[in-house]
C-alpha positions in Angstrom: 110.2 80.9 136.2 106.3 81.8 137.6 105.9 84.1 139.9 103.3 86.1 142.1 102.6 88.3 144.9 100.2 87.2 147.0 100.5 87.8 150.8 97.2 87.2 151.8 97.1 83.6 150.3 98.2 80.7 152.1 98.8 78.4 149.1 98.8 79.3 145.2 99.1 76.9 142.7 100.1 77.6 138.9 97.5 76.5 135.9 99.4 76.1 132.8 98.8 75.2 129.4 102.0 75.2 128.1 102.4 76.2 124.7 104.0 73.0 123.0 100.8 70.9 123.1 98.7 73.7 122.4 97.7 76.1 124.4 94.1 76.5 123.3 94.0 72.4 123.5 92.4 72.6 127.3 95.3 70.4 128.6 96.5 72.2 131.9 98.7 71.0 134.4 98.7 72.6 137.7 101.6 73.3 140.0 101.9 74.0 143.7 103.6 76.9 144.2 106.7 77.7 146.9 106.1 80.3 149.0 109.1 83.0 150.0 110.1 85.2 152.8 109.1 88.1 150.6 105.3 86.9 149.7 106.4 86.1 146.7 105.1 82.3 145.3 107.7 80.9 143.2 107.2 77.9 140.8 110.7 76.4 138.8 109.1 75.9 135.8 110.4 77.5 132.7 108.6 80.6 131.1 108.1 79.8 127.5 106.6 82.3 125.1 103.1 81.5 124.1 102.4 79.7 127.4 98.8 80.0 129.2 98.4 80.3 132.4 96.6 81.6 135.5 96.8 81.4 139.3 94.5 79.1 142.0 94.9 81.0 145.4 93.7 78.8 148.3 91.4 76.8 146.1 90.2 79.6 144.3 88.9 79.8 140.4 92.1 80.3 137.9 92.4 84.1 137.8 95.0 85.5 135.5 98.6 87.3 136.2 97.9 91.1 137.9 101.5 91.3 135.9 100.0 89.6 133.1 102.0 90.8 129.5 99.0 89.7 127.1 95.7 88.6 127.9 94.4 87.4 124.3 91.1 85.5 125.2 90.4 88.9 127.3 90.4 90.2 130.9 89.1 86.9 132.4 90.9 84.6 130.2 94.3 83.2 131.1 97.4 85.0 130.7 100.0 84.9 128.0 103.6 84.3 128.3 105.2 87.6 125.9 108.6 88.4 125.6 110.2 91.4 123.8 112.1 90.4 120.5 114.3 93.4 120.9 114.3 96.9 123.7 113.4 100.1 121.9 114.6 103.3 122.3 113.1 106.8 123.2 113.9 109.5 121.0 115.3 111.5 123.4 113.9 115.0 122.8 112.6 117.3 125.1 108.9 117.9 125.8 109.6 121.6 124.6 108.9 122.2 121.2 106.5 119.3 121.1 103.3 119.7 119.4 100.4 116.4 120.7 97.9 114.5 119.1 95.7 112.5 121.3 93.8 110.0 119.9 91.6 106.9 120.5 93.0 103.8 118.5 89.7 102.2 118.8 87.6 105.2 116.7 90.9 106.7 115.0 90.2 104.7 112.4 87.2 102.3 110.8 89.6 99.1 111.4 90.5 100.6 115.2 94.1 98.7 115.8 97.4 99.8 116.0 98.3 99.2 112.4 95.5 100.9 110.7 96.9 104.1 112.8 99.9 103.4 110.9 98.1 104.0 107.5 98.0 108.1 108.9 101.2 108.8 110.6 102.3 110.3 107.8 98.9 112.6 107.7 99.7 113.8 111.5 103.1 114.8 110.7 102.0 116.8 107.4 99.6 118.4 109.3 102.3 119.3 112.3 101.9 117.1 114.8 105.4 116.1 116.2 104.3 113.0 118.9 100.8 110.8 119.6 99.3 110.6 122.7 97.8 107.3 122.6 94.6 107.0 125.1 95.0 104.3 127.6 95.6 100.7 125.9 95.9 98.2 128.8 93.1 95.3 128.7 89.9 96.5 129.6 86.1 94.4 129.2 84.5 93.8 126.2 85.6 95.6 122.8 84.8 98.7 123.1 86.5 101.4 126.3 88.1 104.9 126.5 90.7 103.1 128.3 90.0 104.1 131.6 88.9 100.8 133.0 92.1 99.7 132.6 92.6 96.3 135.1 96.4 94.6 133.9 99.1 97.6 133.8 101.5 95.7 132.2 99.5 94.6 129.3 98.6 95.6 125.9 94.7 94.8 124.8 94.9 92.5 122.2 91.8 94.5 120.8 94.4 97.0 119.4 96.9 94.4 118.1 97.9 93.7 121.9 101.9 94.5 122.8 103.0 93.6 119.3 101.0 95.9 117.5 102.0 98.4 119.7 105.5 98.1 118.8 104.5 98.2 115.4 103.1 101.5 115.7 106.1 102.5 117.9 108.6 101.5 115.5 107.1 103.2 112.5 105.8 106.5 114.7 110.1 106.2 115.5 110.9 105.9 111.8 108.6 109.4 110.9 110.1 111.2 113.9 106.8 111.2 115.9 107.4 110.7 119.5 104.9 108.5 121.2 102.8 109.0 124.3 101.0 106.7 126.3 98.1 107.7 128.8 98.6 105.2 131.8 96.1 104.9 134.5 97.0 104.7 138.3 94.4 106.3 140.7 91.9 103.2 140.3 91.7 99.9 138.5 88.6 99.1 136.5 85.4 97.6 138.0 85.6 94.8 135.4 87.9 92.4 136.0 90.0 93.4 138.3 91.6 90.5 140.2 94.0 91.6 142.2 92.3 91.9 145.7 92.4 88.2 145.3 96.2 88.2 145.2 97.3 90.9 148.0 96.2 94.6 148.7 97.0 96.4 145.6 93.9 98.9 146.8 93.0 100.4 150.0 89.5 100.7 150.4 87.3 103.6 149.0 86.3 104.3 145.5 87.6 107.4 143.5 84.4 107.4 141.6 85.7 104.9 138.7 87.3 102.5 140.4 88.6 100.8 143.8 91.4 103.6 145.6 95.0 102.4 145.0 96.9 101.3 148.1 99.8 103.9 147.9 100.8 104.4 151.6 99.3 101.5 153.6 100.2 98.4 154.7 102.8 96.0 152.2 102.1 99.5 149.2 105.9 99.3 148.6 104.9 96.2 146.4 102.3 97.9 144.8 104.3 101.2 144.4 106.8 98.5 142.6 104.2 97.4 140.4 103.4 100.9 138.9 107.0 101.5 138.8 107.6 98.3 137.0 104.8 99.4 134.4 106.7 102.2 133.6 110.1 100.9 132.9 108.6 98.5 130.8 106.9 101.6 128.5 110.3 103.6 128.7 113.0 101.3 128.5 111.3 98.4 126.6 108.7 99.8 124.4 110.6 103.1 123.7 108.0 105.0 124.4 108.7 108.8 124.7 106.3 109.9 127.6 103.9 108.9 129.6 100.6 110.9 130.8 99.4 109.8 134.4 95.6 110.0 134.5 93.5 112.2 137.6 96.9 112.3 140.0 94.4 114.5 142.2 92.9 111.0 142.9 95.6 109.5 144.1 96.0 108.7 147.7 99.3 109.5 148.3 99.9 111.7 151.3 103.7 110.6 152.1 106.7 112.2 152.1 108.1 110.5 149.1 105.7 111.0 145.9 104.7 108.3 143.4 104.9 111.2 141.3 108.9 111.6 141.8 109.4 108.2 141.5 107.7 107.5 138.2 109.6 110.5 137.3 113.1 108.8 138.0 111.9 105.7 136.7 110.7 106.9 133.5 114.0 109.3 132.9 114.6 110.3 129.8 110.8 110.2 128.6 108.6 113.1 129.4 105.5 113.1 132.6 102.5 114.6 132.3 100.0 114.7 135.1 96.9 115.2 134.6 95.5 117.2 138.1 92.4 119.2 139.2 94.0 121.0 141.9 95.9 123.9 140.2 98.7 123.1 141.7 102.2 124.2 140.6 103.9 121.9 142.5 103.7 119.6 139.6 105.8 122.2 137.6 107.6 123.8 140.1 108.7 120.8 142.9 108.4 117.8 140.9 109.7 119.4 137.7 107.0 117.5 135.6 104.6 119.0 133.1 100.5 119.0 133.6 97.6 119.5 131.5 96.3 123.2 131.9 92.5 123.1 131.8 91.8 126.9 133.0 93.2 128.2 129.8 90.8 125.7 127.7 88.0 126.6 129.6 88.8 130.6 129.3 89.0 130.1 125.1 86.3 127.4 124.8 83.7 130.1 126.5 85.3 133.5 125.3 84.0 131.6 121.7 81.4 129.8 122.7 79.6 131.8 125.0 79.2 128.8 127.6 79.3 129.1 131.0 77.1 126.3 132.8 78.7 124.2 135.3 82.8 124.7 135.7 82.8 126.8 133.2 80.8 129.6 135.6 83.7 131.5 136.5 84.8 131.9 133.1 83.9 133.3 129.8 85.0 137.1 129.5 88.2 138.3 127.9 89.4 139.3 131.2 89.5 136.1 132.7 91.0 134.7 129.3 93.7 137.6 129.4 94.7 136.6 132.7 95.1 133.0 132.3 97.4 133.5 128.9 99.5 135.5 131.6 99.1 133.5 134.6 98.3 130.3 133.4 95.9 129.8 136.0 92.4 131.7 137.0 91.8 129.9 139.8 95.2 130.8 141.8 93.5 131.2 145.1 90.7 132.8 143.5 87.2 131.9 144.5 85.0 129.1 142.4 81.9 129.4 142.5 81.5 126.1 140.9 83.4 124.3 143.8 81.7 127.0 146.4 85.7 127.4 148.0 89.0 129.1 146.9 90.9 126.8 144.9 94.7 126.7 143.7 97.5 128.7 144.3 99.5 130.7 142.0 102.3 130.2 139.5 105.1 132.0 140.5 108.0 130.4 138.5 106.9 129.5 135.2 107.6 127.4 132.6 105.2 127.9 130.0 106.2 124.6 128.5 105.7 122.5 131.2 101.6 123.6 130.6 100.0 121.0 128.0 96.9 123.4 126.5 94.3 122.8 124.0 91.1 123.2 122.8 89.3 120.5 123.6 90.4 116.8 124.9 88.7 113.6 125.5 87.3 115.0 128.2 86.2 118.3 127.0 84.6 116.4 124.3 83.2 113.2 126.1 81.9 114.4 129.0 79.5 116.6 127.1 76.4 114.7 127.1 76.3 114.1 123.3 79.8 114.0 123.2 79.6 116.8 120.7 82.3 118.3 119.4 83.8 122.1 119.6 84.0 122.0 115.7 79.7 120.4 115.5 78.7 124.2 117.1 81.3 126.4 115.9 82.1 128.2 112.6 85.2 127.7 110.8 86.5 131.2 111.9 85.6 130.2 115.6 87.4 127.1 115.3 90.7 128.9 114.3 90.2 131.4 116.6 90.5 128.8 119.3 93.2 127.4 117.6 95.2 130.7 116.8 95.2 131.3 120.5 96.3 128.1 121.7 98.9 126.9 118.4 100.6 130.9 118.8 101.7 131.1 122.7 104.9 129.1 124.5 102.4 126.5 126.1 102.9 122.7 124.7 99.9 122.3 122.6 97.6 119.1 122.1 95.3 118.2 119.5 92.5 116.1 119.6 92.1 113.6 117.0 90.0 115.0 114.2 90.2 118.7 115.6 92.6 119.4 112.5 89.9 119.0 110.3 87.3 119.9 112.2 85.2 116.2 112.3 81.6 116.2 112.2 81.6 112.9 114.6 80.9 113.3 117.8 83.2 111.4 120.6 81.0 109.7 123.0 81.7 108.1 126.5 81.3 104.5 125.7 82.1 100.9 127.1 81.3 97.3 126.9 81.6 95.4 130.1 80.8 91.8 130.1 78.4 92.2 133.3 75.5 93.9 132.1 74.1 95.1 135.9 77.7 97.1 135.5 76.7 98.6 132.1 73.5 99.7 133.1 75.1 101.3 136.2 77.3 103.0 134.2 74.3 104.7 132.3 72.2 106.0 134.7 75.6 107.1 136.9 76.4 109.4 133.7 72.5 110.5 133.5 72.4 111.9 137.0 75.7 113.5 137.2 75.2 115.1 133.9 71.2 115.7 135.4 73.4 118.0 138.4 75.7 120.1 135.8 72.9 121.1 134.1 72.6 118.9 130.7 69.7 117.3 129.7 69.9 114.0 130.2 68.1 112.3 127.6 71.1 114.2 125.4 73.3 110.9 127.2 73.7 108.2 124.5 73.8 104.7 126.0 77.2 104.0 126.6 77.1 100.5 125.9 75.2 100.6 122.6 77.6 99.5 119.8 76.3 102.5 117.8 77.4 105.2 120.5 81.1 103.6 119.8 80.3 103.1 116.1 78.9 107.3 115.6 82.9 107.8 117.5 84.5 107.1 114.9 86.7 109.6 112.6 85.4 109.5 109.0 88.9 110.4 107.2 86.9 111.3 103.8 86.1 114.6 104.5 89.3 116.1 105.1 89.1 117.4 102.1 85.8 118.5 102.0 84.3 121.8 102.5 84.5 123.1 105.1 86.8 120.5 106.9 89.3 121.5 103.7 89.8 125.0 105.1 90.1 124.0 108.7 92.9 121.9 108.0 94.8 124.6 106.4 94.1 126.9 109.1 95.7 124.3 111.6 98.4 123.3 108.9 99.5 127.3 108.4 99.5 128.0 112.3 101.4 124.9 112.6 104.3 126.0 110.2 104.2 129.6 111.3 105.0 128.3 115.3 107.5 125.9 114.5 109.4 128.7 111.9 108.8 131.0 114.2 109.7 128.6 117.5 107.4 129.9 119.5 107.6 127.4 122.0 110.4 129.4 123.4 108.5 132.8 123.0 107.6 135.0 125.9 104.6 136.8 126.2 105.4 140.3 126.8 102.4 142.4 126.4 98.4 141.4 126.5 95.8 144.4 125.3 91.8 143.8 125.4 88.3 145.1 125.4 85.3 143.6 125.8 81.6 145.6 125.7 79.1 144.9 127.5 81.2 142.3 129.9 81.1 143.2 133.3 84.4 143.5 135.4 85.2 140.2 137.4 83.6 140.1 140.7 85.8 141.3 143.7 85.0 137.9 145.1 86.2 136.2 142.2 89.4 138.5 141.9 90.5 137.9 145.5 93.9 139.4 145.8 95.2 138.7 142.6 94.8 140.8 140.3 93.4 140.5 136.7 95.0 142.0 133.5 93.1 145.3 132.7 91.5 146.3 129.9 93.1 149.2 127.4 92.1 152.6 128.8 88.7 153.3 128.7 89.3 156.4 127.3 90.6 154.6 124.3 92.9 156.6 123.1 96.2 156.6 125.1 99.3 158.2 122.7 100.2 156.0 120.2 97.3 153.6 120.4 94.8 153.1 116.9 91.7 155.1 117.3 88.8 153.3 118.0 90.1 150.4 119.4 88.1 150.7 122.7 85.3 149.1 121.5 84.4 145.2 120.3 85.2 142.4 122.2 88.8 141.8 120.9 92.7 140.6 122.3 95.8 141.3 121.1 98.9 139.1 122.2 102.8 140.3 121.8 105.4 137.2 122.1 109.0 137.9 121.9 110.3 135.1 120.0 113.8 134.3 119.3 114.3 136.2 116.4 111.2 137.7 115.9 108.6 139.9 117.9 105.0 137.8 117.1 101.7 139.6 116.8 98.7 138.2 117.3 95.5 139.5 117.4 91.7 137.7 117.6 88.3 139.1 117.2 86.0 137.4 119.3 82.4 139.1 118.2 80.2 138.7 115.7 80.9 141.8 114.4 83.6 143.6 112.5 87.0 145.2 114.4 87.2 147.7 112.6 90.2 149.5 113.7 92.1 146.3 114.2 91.0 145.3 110.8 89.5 141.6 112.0 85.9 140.3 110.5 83.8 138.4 112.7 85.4 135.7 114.8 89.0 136.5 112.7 92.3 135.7 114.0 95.6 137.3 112.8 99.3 136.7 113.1 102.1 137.6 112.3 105.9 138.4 113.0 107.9 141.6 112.7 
């Protein structure tokens, strides 16, 4: 049976092309539809798999399903009748102990579909990766999108392989023991093709900056709370799929007393959530017992190395501030940013260091640079696995970003191909001006809706084993093998030491009332310590693991540590 919630139409009537005479043959019957108590428009026709159809709403032009399962002629075109051949299962592990790889199936590979990402599970897992984060793979315009435009939430984009393929990839990620991740999308819809004001008020008015604001708390949002929940059933209990990452939940507009948060966390039980927030905030962690991406710690390593420090990375860059956040997770924990000219956060007082996904770099930390350039296109190999050594050696959940392994010479660019090219062009000179405000140059911006920004994206596997992408990969390989033999995921970090010359104590403005972790004594020579260690620009790390007591120690200068016995950039560890 056809169905459709629409309680702003008076009449809807079903387009079909049913599947037996062909459903690209143009032949299409329409249907008036019943209208129920509910808002719900019924029609008592049979579903069949590999039907076409699409909805007329008072009169309207045929606009496909908002609950659409496959949309193979694209976000316009009509909808597809899909049916799973058979449920899958999660794994069923825990998020602790987990070890991420996000990727792009669109620029993972030349061919860019679910089954060429097939052809390198087995790579991931060698490396150490134990579960894929797939960027978002609903339908989106043209060929070419991060995902983020996303417009049918129930649907795979048959640019990938569409829901099929996807299982595919499940099934055989499954078979090697690699849980699967999917990044879902529910703070906006995309600007390009998205249908469903047309049907009822799945959004409220307002724009999030991508995208129309979802109706979560206004009039008739139950339904629409429904449809997100519906989404994520269908991942979890149909696909199998093992967790789910909720894009920007700071832009949700969700004020209640019931969160959507809670609720896609019942509905997705046993798979893993992982919010993605802005607001420091460890009511993610703490109330709603989820997990959330940490991006204070990547931006206290990222500028420790790299010496940046424009835009929101202002507050950060010394070892202090990177000392701190390895012990309190956050900087800003009521602290003041300077970026955001307020106080921002709030502390965490009962943590859970797994529950804090950390990394050293992202999609976003890569994309919205305005080349797209990567960590490993400015860094040496040594700075590389320095970034790595601190992120791959402490409790947190780590995440790589495709490519990071081996430090890729491609860059990841922002890129998208709507069909409506006013939209496209918009979408350029947006990202020129609001990377014109942080600071970038501008012309730095590739187009994003040249072919060749998507086309420089994409991972060239070959030089994995080249030099020097050889000896970054062992780096990652050998810090891989050393945390999950030495399980540090359930380590606790149980003394931080650290100089830095020539850095300047953080700001009594900055520090507000919480403290920072202090240097060693200036004096440099308390009883017991090595001679000569108060000098450099150095940290050293202590984790009590299980069974061992796990050293770690990272040189970030140029120059030799002499009494800790580190060259430039050089990361030890090492258990006892």
């Amino acid at each position: 049976m056809y169905s459709v919630w629409a309680p702003l139409a008076e009449n809807v009537e079903l387009v079909l092309r049913p599947a037996e005479t062909g459903a690209d043959s143009g032949a299409e019957q329409r249907i008036p539809m019943t209208r129920e108590a509910d808002s719900w428009f019924l029609a008592d026709v049979p579903a069949t798999p590999g039907d076409r159809y699409g909805f007329s709403v008072d009169g309207s032009p045929v606009f496909p399903d908002p609950r659409s399962k496959r949309q193979p002629d694209g976000i316009h075109g009509l909808s597809e009748v899909w049916q799973i051949d058979e449920p899958r299962k999660p794994l069923g592990r825990p998020l602790r102990g987990e070890v991420l790889y996000e990727l792009h199936v669109g620029t993972f590979t030349e061919e860019g579909t679910f089954d060429a990402a097939i052809e390198k599970l087995d790579e991931l897992a060698a490396v150490g990766a134990t579960a894929i984060e797939l960027m978002p793979v609903q339908p989106f315009g043209g060929q070419r999108n991060w995902g983020y435009d996303g417009v049918m939430w129930h649907a795979v984009t048959d640019v990938y392989g569409g829901p099929d393929g996807l299982l595919r990839l499940i099934d055989a990620a499954h078979d090697r023991d690699l849980a699967v991740v999917l990044d879902v999308v529910y703070n906006h819809f995309g600007p390009d093709g998205n249908y469903t004001g047309v049907f009822g008020p799945y959004t409220a008015g307002g724009s999030t900056g991508w995208g129309d604001v979802v109706n979560l708390q206004g009039r008739d949002s139950d339904e629409v709370r429904t449809y997100i929940l519906e989404a994520v059933r269908q991942w979890t209990q149909e696909f199998g799929v093992d967790g789910l990452r909720l894009d920007a939940v700071h832009a949700l507009d969700d004020t209640g007393a019931v969160s959507i948060i809670e609720q896609i966390r019942d509905a997705a039980e046993p798979a893993w959530i992982m919010a993605e927030t802005d607001q420091n905030d460890p009511v993610y962690t703490e109330g709603y017992k989820v997990a959330q991406w940490n991006d204070d710690i990547h931006h206290a390593i990222h500028t420790a190395v790299s010496g940046e420090n424009h835009a929101y990375y202002s507050d950060f860059g010394t070892v202090e501030v990177l000392a701190t956040t390895l012990q309190r997770v956050f900087w800003h924990d009521g602290r003041f940013s300077s970026f955001r000219g307020r106080t921002h956060g709030r502390p965490v007082t009962d943590p859970e260091p797994w529950r804090f996904v950390t990394y050293t770099t992202t999609h976003d930390q890569t994309g919205n640079r305005a080349a797209g350039d990567r960590p490993s296109m400015n860094l040496s190999v040594k700075q590389q696995l320095a970034k790595a050594t601190l992120v791959l050696t402490s409790p947190f959940t780590p995440m790589l970003f495709m490519g990071e392994e081996w430090g890729a010479s491609t860059p990841f660019a922002f890129f998208v191909d709507h069909e409506d090219e006013e939209l496209n062009q918009a979408t350029r000179e947006g990202r020129m001006r609001e990377f014109a405000r942080a600071g970038w140059n501008p012309q730095e911006v590739p187009n994003p809706a040249a072919e060749e920004t998507f086309q420089a994206s994409v991972l060239k596997w070959s030089e994995r084993t080249e030099s020097p992408h050889d000896e970054v990969l062992r780096g990652y390989t050998d810090l891989l093998e050393f945390r999950r033999t030495h399980r540090l995921a359930e380590a606790e970090l149980v003394d931080v030491n650290w100089w830095a010359d020539g850095e300047d104590a953080v700001s009594e403005e900055l520090a507000g009332v919480n403290p920072t972790v202090p240097p060693i004594d200036a004096d440099g020579e308390p009883a017991g310590s090595t001679p000569g260690l108060a000098q450099g620009r150095w940290i050293e790390l202590t984790y009590q693991a299980p069974d061992t007591l796990v050293k770690v120690a990272v040189n970030l200068s140029d120059e030799p540590q002499q009494a800790l016995d580190l060259g430039p950039w050089e990361a030890r560890y090492s258990a006892e």
